[in-house]
PDB file of N, CA, C and O in Angstrom:
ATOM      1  N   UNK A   1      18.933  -1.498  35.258  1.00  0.00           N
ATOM      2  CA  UNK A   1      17.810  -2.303  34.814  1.00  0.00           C
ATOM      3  C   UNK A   1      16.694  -1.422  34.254  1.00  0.00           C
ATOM      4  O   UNK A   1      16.159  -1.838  33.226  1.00  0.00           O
ATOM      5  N   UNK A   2      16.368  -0.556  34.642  1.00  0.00           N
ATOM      6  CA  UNK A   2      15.165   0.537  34.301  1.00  0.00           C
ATOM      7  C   UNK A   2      16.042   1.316  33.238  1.00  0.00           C
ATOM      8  O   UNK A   2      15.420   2.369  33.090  1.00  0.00           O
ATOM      9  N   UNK A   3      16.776   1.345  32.699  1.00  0.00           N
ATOM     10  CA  UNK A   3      17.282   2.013  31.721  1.00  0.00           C
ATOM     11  C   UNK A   3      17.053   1.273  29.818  1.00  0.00           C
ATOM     12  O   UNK A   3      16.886   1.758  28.699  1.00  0.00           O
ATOM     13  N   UNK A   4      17.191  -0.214  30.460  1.00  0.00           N
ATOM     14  CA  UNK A   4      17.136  -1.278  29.734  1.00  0.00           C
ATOM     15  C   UNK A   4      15.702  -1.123  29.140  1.00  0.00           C
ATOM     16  O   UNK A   4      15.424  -0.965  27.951  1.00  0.00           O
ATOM     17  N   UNK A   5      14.733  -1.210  30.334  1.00  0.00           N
ATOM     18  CA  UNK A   5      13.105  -1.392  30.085  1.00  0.00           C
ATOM     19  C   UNK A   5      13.115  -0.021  29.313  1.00  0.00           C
ATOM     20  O   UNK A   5      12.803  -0.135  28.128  1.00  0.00           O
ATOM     21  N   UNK A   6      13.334   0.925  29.631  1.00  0.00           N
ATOM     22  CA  UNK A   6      13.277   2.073  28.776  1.00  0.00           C
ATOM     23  C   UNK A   6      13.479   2.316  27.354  1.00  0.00           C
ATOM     24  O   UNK A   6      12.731   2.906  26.575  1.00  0.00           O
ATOM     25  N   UNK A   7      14.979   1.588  27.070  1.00  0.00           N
ATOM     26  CA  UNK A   7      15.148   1.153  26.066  1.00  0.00           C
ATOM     27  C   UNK A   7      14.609   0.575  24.598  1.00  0.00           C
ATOM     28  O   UNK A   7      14.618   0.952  23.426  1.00  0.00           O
ATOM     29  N   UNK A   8      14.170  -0.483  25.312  1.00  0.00           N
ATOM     30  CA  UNK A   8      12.898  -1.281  24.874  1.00  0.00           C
ATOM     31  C   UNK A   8      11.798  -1.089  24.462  1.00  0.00           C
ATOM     32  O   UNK A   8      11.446  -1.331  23.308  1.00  0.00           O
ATOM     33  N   UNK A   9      11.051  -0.596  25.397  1.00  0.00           N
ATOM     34  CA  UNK A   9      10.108   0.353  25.471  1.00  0.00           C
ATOM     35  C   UNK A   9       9.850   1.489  23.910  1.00  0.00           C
ATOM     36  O   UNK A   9       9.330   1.287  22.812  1.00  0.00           O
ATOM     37  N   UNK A  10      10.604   2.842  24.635  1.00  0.00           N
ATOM     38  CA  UNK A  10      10.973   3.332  23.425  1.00  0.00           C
ATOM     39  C   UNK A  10      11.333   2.558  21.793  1.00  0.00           C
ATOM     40  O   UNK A  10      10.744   3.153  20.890  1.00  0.00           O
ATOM     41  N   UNK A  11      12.132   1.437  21.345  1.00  0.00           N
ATOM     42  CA  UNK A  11      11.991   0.795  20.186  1.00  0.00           C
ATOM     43  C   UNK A  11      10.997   0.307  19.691  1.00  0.00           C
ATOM     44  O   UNK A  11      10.730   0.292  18.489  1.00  0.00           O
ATOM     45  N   UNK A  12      10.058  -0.346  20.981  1.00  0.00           N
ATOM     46  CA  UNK A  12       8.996  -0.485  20.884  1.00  0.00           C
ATOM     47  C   UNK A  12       7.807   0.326  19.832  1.00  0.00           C
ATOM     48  O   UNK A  12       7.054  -0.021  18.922  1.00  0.00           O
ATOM     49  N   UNK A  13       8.141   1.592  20.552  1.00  0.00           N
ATOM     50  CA  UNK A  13       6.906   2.637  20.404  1.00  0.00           C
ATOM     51  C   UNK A  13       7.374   3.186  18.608  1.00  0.00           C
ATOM     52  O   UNK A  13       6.688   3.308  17.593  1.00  0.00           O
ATOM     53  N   UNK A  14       8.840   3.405  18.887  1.00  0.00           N
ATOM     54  CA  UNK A  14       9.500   3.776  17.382  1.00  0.00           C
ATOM     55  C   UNK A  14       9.290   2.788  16.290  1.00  0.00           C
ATOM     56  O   UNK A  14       9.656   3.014  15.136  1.00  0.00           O
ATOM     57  N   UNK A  15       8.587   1.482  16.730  1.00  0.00           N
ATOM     58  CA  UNK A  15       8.917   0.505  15.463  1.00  0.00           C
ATOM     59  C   UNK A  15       7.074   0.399  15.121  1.00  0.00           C
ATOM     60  O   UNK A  15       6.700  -0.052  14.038  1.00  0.00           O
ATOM     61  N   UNK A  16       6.377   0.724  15.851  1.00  0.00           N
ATOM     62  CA  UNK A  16       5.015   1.042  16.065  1.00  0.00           C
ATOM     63  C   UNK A  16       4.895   2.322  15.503  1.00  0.00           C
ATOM     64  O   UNK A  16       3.687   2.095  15.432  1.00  0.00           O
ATOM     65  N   UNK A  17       4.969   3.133  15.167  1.00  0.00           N
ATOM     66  CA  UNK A  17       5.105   4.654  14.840  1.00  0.00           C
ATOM     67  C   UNK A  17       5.407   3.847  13.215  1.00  0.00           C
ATOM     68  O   UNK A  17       4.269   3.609  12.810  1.00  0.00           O
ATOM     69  N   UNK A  18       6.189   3.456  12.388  1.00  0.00           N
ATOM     70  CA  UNK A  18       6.874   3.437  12.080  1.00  0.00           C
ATOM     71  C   UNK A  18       5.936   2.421  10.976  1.00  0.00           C
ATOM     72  O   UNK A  18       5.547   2.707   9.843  1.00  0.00           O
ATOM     73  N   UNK A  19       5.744   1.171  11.744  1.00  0.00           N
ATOM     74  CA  UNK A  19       4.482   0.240  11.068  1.00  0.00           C
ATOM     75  C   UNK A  19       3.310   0.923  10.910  1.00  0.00           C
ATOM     76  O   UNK A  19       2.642   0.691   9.903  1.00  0.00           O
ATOM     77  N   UNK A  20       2.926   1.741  11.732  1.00  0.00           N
ATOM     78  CA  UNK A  20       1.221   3.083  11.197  1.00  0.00           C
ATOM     79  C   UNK A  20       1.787   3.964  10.007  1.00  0.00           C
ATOM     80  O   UNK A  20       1.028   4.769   9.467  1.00  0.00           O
ATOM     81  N   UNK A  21       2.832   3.861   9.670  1.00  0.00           N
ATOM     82  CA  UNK A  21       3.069   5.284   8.318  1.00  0.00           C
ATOM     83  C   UNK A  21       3.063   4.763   7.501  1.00  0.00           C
ATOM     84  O   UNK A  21       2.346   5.189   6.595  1.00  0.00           O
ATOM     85  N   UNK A  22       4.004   3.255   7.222  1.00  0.00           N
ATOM     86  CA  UNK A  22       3.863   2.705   6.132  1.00  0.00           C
ATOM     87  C   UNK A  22       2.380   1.996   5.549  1.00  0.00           C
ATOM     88  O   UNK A  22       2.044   1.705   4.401  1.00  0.00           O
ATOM     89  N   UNK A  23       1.635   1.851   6.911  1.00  0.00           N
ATOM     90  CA  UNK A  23       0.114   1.603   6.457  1.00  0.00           C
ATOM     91  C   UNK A  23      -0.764   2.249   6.323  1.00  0.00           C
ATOM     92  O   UNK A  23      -1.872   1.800   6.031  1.00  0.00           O
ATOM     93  N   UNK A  24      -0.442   3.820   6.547  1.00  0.00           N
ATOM     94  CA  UNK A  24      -1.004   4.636   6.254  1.00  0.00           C
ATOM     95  C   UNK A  24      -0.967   4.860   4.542  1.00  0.00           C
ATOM     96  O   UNK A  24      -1.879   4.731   3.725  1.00  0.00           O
ATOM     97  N   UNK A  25       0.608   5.285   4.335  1.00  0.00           N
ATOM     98  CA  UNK A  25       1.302   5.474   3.170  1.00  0.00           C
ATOM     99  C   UNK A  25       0.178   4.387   2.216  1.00  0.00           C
ATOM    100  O   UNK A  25      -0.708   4.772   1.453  1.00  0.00           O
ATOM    101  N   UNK A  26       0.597   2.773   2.589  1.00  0.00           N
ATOM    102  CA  UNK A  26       0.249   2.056   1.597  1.00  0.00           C
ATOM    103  C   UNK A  26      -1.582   2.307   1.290  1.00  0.00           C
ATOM    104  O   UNK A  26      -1.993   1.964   0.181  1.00  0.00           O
ATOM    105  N   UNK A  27      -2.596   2.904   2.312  1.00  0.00           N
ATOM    106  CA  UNK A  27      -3.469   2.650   2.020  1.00  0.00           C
ATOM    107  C   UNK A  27      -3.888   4.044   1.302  1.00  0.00           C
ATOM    108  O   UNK A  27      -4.976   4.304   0.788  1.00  0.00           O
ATOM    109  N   UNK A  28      -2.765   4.853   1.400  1.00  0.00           N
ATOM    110  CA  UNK A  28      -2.911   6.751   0.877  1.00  0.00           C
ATOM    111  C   UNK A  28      -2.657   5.978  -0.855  1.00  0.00           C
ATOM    112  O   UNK A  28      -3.522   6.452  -1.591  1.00  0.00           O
ATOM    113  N   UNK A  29      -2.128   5.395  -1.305  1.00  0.00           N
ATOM    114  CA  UNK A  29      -1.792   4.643  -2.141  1.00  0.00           C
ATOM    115  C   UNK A  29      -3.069   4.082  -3.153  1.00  0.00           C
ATOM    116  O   UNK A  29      -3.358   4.425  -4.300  1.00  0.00           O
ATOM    117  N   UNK A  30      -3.452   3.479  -2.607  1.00  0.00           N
ATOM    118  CA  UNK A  30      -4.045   2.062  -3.496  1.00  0.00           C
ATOM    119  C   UNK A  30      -5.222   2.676  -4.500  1.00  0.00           C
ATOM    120  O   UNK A  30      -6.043   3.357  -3.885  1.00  0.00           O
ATOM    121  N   UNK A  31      -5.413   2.584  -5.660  1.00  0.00           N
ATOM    122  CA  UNK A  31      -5.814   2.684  -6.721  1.00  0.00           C
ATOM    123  C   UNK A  31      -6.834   1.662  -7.286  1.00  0.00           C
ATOM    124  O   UNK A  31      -6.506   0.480  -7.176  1.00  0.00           O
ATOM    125  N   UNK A  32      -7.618   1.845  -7.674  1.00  0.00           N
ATOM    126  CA  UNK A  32      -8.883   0.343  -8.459  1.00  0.00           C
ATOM    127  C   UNK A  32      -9.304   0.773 -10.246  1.00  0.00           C
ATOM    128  O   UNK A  32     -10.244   1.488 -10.595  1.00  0.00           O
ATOM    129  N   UNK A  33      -8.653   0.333 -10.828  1.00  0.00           N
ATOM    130  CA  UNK A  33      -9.018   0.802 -12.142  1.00  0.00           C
ATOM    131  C   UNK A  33     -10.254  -0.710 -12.787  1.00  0.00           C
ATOM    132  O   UNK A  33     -10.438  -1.769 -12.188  1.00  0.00           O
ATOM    133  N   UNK A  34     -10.841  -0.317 -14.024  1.00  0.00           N
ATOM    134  CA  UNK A  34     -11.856  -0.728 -14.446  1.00  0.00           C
ATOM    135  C   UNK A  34     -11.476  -1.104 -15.541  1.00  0.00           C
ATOM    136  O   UNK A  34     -11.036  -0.147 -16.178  1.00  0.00           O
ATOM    137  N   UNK A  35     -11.425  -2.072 -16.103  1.00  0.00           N
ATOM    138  CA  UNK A  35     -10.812  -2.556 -17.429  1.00  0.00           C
ATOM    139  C   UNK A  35     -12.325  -1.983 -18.686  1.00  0.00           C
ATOM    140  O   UNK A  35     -13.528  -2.185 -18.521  1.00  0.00           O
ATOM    141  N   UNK A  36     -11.724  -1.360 -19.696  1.00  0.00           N
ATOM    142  CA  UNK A  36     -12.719  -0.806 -20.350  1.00  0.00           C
ATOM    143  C   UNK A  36     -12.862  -2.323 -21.173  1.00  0.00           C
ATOM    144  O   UNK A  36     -14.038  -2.647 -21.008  1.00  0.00           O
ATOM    145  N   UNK A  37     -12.444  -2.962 -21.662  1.00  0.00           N
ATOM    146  CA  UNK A  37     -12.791  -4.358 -22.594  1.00  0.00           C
ATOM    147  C   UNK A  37     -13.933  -5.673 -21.822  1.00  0.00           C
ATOM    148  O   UNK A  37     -15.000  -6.181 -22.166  1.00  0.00           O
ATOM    149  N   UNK A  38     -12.866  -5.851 -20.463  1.00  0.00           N
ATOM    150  CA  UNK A  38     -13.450  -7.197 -20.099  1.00  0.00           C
ATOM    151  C   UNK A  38     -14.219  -6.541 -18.888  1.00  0.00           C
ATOM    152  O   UNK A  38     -15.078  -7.285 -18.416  1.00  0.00           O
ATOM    153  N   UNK A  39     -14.094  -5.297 -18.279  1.00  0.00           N
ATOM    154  CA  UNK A  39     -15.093  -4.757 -16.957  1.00  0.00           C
ATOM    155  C   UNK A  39     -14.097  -5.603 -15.530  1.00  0.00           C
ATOM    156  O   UNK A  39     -14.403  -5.330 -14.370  1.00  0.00           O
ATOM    157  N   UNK A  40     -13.204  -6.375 -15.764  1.00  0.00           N
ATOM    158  CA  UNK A  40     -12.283  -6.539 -14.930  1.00  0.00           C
ATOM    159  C   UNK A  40     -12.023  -5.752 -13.702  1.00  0.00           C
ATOM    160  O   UNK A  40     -11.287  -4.801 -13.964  1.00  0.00           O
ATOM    161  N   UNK A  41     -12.297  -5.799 -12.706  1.00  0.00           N
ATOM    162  CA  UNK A  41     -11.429  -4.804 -11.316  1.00  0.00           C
ATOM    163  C   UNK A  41     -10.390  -4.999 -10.814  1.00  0.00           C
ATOM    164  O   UNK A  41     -10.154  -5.987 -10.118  1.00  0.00           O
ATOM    165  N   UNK A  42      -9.640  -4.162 -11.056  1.00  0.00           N
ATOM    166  CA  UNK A  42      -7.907  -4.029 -10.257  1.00  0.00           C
ATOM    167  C   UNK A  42      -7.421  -3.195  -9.675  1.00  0.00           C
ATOM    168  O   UNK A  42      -6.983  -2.103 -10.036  1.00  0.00           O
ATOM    169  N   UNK A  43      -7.510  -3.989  -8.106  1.00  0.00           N
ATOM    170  CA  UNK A  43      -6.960  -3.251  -7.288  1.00  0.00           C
ATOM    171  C   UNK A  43      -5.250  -2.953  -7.105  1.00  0.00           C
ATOM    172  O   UNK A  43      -4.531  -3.952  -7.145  1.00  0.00           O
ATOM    173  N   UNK A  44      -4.923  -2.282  -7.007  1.00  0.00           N
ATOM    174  CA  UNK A  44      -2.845  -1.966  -6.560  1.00  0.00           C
ATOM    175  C   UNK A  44      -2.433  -0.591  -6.190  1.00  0.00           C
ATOM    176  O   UNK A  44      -2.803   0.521  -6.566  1.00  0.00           O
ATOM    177  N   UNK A  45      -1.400  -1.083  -5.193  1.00  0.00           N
ATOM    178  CA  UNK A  45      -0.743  -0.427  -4.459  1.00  0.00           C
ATOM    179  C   UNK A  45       0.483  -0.078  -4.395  1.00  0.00           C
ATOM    180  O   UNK A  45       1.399  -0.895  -4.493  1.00  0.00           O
ATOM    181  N   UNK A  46       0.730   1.690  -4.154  1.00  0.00           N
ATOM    182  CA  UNK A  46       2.339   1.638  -4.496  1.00  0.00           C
ATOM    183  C   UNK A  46       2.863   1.431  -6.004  1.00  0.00           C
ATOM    184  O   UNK A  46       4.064   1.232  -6.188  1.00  0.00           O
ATOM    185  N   UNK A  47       2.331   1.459  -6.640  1.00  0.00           N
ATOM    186  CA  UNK A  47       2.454   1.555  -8.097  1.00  0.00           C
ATOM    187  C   UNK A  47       1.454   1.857  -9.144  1.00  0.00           C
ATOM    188  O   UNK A  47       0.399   2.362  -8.760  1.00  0.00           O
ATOM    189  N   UNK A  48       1.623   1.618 -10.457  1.00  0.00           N
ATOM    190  CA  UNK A  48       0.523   1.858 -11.050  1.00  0.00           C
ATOM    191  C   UNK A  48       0.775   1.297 -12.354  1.00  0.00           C
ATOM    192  O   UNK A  48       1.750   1.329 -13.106  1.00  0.00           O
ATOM    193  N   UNK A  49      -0.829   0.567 -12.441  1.00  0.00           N
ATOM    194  CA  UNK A  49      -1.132  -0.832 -13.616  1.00  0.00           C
ATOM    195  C   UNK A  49      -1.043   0.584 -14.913  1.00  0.00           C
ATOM    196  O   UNK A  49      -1.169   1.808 -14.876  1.00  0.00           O
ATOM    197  N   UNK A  50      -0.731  -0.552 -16.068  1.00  0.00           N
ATOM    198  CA  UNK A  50      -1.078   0.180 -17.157  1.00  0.00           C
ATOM    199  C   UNK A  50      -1.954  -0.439 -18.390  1.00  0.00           C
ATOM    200  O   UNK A  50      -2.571   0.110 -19.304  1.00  0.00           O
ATOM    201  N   UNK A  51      -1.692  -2.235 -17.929  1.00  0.00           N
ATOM    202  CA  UNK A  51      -3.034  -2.951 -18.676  1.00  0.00           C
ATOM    203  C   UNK A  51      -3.509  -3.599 -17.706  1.00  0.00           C
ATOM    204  O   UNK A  51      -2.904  -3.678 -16.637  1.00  0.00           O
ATOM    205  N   UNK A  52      -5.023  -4.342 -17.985  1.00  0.00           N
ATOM    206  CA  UNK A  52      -5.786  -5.416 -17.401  1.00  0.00           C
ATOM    207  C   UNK A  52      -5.002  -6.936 -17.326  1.00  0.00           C
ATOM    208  O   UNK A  52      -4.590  -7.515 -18.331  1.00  0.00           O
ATOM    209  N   UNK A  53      -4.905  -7.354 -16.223  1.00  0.00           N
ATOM    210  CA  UNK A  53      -4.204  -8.751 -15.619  1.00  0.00           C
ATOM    211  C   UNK A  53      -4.860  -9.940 -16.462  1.00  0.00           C
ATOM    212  O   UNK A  53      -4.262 -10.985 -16.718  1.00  0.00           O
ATOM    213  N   UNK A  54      -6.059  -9.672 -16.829  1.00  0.00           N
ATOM    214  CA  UNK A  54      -6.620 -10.817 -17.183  1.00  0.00           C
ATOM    215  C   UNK A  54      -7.262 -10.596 -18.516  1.00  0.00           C
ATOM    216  O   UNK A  54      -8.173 -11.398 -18.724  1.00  0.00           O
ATOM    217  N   UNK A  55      -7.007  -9.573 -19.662  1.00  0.00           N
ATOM    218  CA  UNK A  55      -7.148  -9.370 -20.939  1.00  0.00           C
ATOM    219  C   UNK A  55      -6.089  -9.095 -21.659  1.00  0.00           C
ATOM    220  O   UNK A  55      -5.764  -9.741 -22.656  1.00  0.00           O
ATOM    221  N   UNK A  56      -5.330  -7.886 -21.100  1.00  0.00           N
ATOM    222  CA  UNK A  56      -4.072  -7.101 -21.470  1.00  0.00           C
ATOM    223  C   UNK A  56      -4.442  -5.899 -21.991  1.00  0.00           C
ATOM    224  O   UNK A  56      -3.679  -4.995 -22.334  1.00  0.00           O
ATOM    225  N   UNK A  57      -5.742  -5.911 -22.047  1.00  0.00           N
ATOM    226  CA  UNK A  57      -6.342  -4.084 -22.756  1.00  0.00           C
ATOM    227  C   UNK A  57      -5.465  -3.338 -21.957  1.00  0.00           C
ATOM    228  O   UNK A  57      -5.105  -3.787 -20.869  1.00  0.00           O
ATOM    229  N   UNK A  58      -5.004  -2.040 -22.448  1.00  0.00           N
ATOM    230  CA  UNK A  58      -4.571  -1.047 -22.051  1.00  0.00           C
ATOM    231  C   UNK A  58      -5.392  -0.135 -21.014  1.00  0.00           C
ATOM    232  O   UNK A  58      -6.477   0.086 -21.551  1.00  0.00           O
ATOM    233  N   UNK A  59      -5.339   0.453 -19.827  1.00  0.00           N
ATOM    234  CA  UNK A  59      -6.314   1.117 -18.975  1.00  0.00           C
ATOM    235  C   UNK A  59      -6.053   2.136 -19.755  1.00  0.00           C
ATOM    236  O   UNK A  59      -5.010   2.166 -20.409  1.00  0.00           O
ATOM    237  N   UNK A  60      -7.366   3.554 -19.820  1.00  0.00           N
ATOM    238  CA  UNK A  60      -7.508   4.545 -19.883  1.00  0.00           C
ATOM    239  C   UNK A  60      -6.449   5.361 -19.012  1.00  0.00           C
ATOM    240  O   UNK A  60      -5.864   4.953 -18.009  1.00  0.00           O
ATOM    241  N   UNK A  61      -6.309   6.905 -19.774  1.00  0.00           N
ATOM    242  CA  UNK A  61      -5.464   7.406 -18.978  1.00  0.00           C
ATOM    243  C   UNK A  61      -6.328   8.695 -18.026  1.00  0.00           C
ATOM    244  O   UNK A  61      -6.965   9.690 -18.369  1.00  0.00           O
ATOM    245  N   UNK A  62      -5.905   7.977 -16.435  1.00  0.00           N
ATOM    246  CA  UNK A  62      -6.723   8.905 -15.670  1.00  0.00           C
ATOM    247  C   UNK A  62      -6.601  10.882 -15.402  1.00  0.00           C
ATOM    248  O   UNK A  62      -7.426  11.461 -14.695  1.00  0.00           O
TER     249      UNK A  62
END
């Protein structure tokens, strides 16, 4: 029985470990560019915009 809780336990802690990196990762990530046409703000993560969502101007290259 105490081997079980251990078990557990430990997956526990590994799946916790595990959810802090990727939210680390995603927030080491996130980017806010400035639309030079409409002054638009866009935020994203894990990738990277290359026009404005809501004009289509092209962003500057950083």
């Amino acid at each position: 029985m105490n081997f079980i809780v251990f078990v557990y336990i430990a997956i526990g802690i590994t799946l916790a470990f595990l959810a802090m990196l990727l939210y680390m990762r995603s927030v080491a990530s996130r980017q806010q560019h400035v639309c030079p046409v409409c002054g638009e703000r866009q935020t994203v993560e894990l990738m990277d915009a290359k026009r404005c969502s809501q004009c289509g101007a092209p962003f500057a290259n950083d």
